[in-house]
MARMIDO-407132 format. One line per field, with one value per atom (N, C-alpha, C, CB): atom name; residue number from 1; y, x, z; residue in three letters. Coordinates in Angstrom, 2 decimals. Atoms other than C-alpha are relative to their C-alpha. Glycine has a CB too. Layout:
! residues N
atom	CA;...;
seq	NUM;...;
py	Y;...;
px	X;...;
pz	Z;...;
type	ala;...;
//
This chain:
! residues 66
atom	N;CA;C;CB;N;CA;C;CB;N;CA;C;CB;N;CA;C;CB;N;CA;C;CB;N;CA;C;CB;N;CA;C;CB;N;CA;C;CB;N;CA;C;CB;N;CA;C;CB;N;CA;C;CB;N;CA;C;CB;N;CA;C;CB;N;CA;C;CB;N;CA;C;CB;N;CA;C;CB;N;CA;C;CB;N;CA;C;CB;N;CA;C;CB;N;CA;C;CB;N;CA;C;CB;N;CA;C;CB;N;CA;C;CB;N;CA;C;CB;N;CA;C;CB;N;CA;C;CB;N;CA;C;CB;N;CA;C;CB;N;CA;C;CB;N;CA;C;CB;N;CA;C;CB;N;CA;C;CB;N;CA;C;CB;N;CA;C;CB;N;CA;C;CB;N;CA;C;CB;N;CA;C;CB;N;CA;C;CB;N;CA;C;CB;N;CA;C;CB;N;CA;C;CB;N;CA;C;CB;N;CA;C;CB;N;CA;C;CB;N;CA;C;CB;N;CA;C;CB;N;CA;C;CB;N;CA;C;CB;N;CA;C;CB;N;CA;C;CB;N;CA;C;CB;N;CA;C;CB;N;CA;C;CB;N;CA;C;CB;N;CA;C;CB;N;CA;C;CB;N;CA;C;CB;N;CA;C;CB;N;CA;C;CB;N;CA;C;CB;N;CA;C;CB;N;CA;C;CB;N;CA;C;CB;N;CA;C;CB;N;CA;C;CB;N;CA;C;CB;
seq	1;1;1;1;2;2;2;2;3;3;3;3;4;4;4;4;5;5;5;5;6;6;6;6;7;7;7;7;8;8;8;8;9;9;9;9;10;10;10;10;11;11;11;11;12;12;12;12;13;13;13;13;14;14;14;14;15;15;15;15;16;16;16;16;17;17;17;17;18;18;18;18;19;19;19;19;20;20;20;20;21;21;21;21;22;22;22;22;23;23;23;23;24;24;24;24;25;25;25;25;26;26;26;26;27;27;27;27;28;28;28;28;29;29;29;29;30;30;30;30;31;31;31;31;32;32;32;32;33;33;33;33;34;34;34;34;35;35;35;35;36;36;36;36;37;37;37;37;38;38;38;38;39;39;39;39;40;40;40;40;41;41;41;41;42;42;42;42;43;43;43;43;44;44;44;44;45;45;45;45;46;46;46;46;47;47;47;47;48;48;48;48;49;49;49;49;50;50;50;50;51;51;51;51;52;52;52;52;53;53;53;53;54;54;54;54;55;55;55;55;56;56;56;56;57;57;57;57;58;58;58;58;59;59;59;59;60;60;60;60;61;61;61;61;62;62;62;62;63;63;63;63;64;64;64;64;65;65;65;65;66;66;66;66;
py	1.28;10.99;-1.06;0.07;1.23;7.73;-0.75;-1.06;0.49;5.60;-1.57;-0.80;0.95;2.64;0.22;-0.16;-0.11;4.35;0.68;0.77;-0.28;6.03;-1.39;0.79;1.15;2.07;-0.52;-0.43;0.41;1.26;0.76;-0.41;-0.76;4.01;-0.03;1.76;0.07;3.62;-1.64;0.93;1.42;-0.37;0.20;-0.59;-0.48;0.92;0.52;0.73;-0.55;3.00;-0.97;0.82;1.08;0.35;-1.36;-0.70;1.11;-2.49;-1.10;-0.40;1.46;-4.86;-0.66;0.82;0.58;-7.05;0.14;-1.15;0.24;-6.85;-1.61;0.53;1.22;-10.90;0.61;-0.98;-0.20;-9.59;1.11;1.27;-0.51;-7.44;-0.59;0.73;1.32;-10.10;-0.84;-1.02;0.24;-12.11;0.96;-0.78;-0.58;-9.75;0.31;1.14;-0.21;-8.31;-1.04;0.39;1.04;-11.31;0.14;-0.29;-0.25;-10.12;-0.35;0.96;1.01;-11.96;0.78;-0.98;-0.92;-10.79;0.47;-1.17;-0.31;-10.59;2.02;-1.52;-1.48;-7.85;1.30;-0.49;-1.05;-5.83;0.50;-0.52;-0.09;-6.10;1.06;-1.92;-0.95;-4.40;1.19;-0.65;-1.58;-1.98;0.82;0.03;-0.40;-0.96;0.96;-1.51;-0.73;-0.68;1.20;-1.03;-0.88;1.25;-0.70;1.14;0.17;-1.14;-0.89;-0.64;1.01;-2.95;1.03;-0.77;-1.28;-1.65;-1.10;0.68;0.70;-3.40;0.96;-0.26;-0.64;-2.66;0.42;-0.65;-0.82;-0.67;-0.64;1.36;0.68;-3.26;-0.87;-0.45;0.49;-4.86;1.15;-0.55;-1.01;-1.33;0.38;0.97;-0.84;-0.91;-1.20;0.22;1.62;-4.44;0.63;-1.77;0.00;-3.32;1.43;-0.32;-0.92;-0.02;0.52;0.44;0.24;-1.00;-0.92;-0.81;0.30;-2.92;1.15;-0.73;-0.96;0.07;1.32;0.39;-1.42;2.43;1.06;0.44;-0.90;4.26;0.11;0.06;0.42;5.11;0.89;0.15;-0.81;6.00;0.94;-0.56;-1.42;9.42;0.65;1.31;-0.22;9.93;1.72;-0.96;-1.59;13.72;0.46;1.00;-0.59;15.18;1.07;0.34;-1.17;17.89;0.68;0.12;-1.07;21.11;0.74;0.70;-1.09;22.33;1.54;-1.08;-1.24;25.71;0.33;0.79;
px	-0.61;6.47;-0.63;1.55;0.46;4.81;0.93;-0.42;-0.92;6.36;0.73;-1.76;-0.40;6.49;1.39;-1.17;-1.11;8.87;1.28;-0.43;-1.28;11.29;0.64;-0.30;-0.01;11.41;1.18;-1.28;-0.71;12.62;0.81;-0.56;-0.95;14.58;1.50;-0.85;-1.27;16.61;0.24;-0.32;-0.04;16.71;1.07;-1.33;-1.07;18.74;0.76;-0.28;-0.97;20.60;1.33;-0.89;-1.18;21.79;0.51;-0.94;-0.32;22.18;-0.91;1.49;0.65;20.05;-1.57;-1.16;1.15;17.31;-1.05;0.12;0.95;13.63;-0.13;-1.24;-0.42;14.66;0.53;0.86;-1.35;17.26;-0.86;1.90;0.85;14.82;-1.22;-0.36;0.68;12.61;0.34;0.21;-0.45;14.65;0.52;0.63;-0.45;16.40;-0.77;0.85;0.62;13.09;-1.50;0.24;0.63;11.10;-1.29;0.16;1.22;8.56;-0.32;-0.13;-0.13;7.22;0.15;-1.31;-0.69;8.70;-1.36;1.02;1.50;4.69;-0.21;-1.48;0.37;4.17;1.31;0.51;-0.92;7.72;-0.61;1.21;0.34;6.75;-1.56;-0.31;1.66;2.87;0.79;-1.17;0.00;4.13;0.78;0.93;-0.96;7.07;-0.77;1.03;0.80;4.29;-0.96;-0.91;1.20;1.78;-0.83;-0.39;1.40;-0.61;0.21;-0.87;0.19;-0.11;-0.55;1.45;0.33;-1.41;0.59;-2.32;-0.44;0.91;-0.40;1.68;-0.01;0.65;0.94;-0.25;-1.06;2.93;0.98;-0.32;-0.83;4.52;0.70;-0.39;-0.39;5.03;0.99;-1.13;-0.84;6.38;1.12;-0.51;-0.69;8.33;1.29;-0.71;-1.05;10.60;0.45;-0.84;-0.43;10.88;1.00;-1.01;-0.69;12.05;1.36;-0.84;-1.34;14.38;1.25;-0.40;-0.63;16.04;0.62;-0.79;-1.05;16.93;0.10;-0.59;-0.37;17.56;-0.62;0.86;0.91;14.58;-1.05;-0.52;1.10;11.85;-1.00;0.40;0.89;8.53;-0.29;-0.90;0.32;7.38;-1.16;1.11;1.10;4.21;-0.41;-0.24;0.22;2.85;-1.65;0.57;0.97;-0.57;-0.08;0.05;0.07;-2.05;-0.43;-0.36;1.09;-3.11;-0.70;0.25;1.16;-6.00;0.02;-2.35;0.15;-7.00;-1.62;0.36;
pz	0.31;11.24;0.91;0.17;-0.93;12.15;1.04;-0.89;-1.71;15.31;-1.19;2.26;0.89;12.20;-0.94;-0.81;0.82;9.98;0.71;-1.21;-0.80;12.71;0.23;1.49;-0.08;13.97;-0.92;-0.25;0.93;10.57;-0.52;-0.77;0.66;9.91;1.34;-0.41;-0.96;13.01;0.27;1.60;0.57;12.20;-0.85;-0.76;1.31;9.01;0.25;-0.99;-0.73;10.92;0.95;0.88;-1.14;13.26;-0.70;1.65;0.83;10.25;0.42;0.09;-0.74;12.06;-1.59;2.37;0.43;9.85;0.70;-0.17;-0.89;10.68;0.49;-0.62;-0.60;11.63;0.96;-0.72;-1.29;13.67;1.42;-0.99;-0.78;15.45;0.88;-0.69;-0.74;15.98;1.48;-0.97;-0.99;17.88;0.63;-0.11;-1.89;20.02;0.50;0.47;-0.14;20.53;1.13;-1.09;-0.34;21.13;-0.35;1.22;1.00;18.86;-1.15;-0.24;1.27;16.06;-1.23;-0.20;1.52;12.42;-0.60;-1.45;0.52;11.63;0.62;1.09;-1.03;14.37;-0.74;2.39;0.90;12.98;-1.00;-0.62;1.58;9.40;-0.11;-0.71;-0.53;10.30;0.31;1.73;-0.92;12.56;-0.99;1.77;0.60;10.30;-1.70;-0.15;1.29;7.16;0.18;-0.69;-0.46;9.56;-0.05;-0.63;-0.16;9.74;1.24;-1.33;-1.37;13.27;0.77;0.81;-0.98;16.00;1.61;-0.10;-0.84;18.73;1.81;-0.60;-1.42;22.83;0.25;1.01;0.03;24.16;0.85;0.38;-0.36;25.68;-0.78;0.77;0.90;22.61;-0.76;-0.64;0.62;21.69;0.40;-0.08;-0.94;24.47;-0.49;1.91;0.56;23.27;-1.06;-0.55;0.87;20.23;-0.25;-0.71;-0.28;20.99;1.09;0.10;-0.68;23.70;-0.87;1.40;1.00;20.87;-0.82;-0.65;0.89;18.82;0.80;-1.71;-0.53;21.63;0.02;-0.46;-0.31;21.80;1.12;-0.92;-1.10;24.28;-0.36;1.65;0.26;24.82;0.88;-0.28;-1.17;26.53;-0.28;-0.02;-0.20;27.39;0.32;0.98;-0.39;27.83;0.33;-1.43;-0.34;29.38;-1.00;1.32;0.59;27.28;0.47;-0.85;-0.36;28.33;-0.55;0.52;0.98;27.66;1.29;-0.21;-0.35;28.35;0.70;-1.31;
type	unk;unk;unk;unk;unk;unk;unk;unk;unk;unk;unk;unk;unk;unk;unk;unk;unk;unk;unk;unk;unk;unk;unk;unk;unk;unk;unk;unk;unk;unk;unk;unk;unk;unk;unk;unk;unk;unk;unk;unk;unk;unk;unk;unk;unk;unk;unk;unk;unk;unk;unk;unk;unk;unk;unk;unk;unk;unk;unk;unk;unk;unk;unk;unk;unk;unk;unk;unk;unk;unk;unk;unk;unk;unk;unk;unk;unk;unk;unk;unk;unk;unk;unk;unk;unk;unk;unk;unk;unk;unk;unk;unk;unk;unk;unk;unk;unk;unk;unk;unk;unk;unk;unk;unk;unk;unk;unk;unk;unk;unk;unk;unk;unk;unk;unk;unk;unk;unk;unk;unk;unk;unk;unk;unk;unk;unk;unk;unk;unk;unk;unk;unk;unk;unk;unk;unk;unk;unk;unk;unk;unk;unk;unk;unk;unk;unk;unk;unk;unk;unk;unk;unk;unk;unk;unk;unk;unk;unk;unk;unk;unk;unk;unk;unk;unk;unk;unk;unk;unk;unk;unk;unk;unk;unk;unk;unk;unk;unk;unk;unk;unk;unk;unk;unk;unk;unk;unk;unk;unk;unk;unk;unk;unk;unk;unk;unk;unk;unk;unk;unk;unk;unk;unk;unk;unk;unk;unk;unk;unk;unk;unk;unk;unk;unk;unk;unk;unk;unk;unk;unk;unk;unk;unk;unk;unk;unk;unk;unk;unk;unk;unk;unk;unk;unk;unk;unk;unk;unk;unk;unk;unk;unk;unk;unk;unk;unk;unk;unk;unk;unk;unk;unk;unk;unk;unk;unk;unk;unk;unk;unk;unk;unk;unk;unk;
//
């Protein structure tokens, strides 16, 4: 599952508009609307706004190789 459609699926979850995400966010409804379709490619500080808005976070992980 892409990071765009969890976004919007937990958006729907919480009733909020991608407007309403905007502003609380402080991210422009352009940048939502992209990311939400899969085609943005925002920073992760731009990710990190938008995801502290619907109660999510990001978690980074090292891989091991062998």
């Amino acid at each position: 599952m892409d990071i765009g459609k969890v976004i919007k699926e937990r958006r729907a979850l919480l009733g909020i508009s991608q407007q309403d995400l905007s502003d609380y966010s402080g991210v422009s409804i352009s940048t939502v609307k992209d990311l939400e379709r899969g085609v943005g490619n925002p920073s992760i500080d731009t990710l990190k706004k938008i995801l502290d808005v619907v109660g999510l976070e990001i978690i980074l992980q090292v891989k091991q190789t062998v």
